[in-house]
C-alpha positions in Angstrom: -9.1 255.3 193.0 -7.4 257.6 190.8 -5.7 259.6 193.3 -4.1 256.1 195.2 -2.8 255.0 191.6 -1.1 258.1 190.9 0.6 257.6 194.4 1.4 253.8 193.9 2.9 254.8 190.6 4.7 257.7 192.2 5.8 255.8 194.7 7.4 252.5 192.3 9.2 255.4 190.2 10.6 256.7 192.8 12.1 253.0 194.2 13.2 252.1 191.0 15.1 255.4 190.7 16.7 254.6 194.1 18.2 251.4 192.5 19.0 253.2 189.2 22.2 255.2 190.9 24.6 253.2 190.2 24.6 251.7 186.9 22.6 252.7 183.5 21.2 249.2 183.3 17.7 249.2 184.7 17.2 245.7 185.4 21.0 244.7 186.8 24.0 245.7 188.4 27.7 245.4 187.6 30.3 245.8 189.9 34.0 245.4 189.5 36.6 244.3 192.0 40.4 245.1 191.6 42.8 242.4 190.5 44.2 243.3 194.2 41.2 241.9 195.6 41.8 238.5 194.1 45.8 238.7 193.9 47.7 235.3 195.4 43.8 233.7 195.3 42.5 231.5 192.1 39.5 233.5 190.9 38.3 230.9 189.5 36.8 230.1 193.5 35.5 233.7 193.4 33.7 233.1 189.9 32.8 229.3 191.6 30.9 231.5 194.7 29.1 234.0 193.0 27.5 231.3 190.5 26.6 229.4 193.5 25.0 232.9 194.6 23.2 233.0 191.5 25.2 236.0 190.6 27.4 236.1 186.6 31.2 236.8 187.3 33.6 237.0 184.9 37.4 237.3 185.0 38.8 240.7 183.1 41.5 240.7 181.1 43.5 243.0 183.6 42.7 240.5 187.1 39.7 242.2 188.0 36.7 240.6 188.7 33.1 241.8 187.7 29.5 240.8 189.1 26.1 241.4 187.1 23.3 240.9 189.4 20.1 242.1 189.7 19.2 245.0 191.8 17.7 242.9 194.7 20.6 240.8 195.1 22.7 244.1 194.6 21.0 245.8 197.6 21.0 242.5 199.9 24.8 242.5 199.2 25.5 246.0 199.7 23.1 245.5 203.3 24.7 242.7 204.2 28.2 244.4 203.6 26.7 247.2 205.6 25.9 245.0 208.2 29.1 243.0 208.5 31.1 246.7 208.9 29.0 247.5 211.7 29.1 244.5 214.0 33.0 244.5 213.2 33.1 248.0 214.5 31.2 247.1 217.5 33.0 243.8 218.4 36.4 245.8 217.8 34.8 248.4 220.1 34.4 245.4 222.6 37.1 243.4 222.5 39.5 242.2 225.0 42.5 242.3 222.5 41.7 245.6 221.1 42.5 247.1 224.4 43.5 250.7 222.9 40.5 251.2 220.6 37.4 253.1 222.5 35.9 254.1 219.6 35.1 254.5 216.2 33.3 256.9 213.9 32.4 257.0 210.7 30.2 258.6 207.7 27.5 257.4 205.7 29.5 256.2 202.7 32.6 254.9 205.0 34.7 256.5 203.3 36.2 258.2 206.3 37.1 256.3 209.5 38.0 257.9 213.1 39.6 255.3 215.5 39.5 257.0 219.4 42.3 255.2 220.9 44.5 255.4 224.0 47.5 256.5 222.8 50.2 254.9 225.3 48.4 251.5 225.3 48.1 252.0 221.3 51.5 252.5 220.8 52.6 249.1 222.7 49.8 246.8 220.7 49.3 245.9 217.2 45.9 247.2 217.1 47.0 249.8 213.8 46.1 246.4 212.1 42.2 247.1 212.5 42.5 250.1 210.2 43.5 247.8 207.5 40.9 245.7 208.4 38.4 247.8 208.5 39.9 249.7 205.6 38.9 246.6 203.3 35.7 245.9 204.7 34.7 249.6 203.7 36.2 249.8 200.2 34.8 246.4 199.1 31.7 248.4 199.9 32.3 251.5 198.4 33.2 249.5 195.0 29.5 247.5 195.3 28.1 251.6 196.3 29.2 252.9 192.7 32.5 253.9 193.1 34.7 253.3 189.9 38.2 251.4 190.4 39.9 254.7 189.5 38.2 256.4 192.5 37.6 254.5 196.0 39.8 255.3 199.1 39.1 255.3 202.7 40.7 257.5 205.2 41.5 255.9 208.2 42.4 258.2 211.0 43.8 257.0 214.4 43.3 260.1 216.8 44.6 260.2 220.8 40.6 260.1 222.6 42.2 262.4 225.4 43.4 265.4 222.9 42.1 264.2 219.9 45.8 264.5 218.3 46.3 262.5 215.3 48.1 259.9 216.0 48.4 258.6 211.7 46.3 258.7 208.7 46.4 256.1 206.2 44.2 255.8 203.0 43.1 252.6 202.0 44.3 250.9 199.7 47.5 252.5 199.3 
C-alpha cells in the first residue's frame, strides 16, 4: 500500500509540474495577446468571449489582451489550438485551390514551417497567402505555449518539392 502511494504521489507531482512550465502561478495561467492581434477589432468582443468561456480577460494599457485561466482550460485551449493547426495543414494539403502546396512540415513547437510546393504552379497562384495563414494560427499558439510577446516568431519556408530550393522565407509576424 505504501509502495502504490509513493507512485500515485510521484506520479500527481510530476503532472502538476507538467502544467507548472509556463507561469509561476500554480493554480492558473496567464497569457497575453499583442494589441496586433486585436487591432481594427473592439476587444471589448474578445473580453465578451472569453467570459462567456469562463475565462478573466482584461484589456492592457498598451492594446494587449490577457487571459487568466486555470490550467485545465489552459491545456484544452492550447489542444484545441493544436488541433485546429493540424486539420488546417491537412485540408491545405488537400485542397483543390491550393493546387501548388504538396506538403507541409513542421516541429513540435511550430515555430518553423516548410511548405513543399510546385514551383511554376506556385508562382502563378496566390497560395503564398497560406503562410500568413498558417503563420497566425502557429503564433497564437506559441503565445498560449509560454512564449513572451518580446519573443515569438515563426519561420515560414516555401521550398521548390523537386530541388528543394527555397523559393522565400518569411517570419511571422513581421
Amino acid at each position: 500500500m505504501k509502495k502504490w502511494s509513493i507512485v500515485a504521489l510521484t506520479a500527481l507531482l510530476t503532472f502538476m509540474g507538467f502544467f507548472a512550465y509556463v507561469n509561476k502561478d500554480f493554480f492558473y495561467v496567464n497569457v497575453t495577446l499583442p494589441s496586433s492581434f486585436v487591432s481594427g477589432t473592439n476587444g471589448e468582443d474578445y473580453i465578451a468571449q472569453a467570459e462567456e468561456d469562463g475565462i478573466e480577460a482584461a484589456i492592457n494599457g498598451d492594446g494587449s489582451i490577457t487571459y487568466r485561466m486555470n490550467r485545465l482550460q489552459h491545456y484544452l485551449e492550447i489542444t484545441e489550438q493544436k488541433r485546429e493547426i493540424l486539420w488546417t495543414i491537412k485540408e491545405i494539403i488537400a485542397h483543390v485551390e491550393h493546387p501548388s502546396i504538396h506538403d507541409i512540415k513542421y516541429n513540435n513547437s511550430f515555430s518553423e514551417l516548410t511548405i513543399l510546393v510546385d514551383r511554376p504552379t506556385y508562382e502563378g497562384t496566390m497560395d503564398g497567402m497560406v503562410s500568413v495563414l498558417l503563420g497566425l494560427l502557429c503564433v497564437k499558439y506559441q503565445l498560449y505555449n509560454g512564449a513572451s510577446l518580446e519573443n515569438y516568431h515563426v519561420k515560414v519556408t516555401i521550398q521548390d518539392k523537386e530541388t528543394y530550393e527555397v523559393i522565400s522565407d518569411t517570419v511571422v509576424p513581421w
